[in-house]
N, C-alpha and C positions, 0 to 999 in steps of 0.2 A: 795351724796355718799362720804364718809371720801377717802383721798389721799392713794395711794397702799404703803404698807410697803416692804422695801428691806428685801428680808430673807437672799439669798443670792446674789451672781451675776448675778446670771440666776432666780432666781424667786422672783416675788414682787406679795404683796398679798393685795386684799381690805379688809382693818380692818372691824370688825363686831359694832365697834365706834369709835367715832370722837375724838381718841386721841389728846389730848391739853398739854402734861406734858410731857418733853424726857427722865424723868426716867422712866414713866409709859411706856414709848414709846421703850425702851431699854428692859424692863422685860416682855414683851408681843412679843416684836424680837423673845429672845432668848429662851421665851417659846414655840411657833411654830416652830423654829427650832429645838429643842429639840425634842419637839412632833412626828417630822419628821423626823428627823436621828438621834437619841437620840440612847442613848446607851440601848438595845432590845436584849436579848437573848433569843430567840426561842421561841417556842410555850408557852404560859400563858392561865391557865385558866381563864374565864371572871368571873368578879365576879358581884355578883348579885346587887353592888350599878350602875353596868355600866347600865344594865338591868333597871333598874327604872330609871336613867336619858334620857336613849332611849327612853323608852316611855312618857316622860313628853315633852321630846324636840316636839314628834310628837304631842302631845297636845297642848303644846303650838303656835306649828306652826299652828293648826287647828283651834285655837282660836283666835288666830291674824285676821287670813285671814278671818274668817268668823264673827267675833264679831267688830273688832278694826275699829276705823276711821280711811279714805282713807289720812288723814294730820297728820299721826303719822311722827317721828324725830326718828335720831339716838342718840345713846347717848352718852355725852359725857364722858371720861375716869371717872371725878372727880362722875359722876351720876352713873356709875354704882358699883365706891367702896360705894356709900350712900346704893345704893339695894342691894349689899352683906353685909353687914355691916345691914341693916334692916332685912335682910332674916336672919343672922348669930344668931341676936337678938331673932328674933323669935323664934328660935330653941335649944336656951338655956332652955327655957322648958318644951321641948321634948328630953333630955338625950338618954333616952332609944327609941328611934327613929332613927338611926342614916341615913335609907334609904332614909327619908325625905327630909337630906340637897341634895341627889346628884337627888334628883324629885324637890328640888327648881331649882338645878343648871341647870338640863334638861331642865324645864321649861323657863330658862332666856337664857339660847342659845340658845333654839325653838323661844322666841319671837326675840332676836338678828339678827338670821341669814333670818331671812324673806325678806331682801333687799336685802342681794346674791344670794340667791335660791329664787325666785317666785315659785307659787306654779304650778302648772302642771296643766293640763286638767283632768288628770288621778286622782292625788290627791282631787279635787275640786268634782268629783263623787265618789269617796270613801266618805269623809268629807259627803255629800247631803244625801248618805243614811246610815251613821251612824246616823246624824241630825234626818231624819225623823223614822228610828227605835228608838231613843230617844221619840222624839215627842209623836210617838204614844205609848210608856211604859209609860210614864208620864202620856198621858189619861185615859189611861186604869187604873194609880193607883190615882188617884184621882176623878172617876167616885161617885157621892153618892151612900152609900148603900140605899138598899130596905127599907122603911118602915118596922118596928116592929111591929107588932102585939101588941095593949097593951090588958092584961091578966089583969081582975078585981078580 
């Protein structure tokens, strides 16, 4: 587990990676702190790139915990500018996609934060019977069809 970061006086937080770099370690401070008493003037509507990152993050976490090996690592600062930076790459030809990059970014703080949050009991039966209502759509569409009649 990467060492708790000072935000403030009263709160220190466990990074979601193994920061190695004190600028990286300085800009990652000051953006949770931000995050968290940042300058917020009232009510915002949500907008629908937050919406596809919610739901990626929950994919992600769903896929972690139910696909990934139990000797997965956190990562560190310098690895995850590589998978922004690869994910960035990829999505340069996807222009006109722009809800994509914030369903990558959901997805990469889904698989991130799995070592803060373990999953629930409650989450682990959710996850079971989307699994097996998957399962079984998938049988269902790839059953053979019937023999054809062949017409001479």
């Amino acid at each position: 587990m990467p060492a708790a970061l000072q935000i403030t006086k009263k709160l220190a937080i466990a990074s979601l990676i193994d920061i190695q770099d004190t600028v990286f370690a300085d800009s990652y401070r000051n953006g949770l702190w931000w995050s968290l008493y940042g300058d917020y003037g009232g009510d915002k509507r949500v907008q629908d790139s937050y919406l596809d990152a919610r739901h990626a993050y929950r994919v992600a976490q769903s896929e972690y915990f139910y696909y990934a090996a139990t000797d997965s690592r956190i990562l560190t600062d310098s690895e995850l500018i590589k998978v922004l930076y690869e994910s960035a790459q990829g999505h340069l030809c996807y222009p006109d996609e722009p809800d994509s990059w914030f369903y990558s970014i959901g997805c990469l703080l889904g698989s991130l934060s799995v070592t803060l949050f373990p999953a629930t009991s409650q989450e682990w039966q959710q996850w079971e019977a989307e699994h097996r209502t998957f399962q079984a759509k998938l049988h269902r569409d790839t059953q053979p069809l019937d023999p054809l009649a062949v017409v001479a």
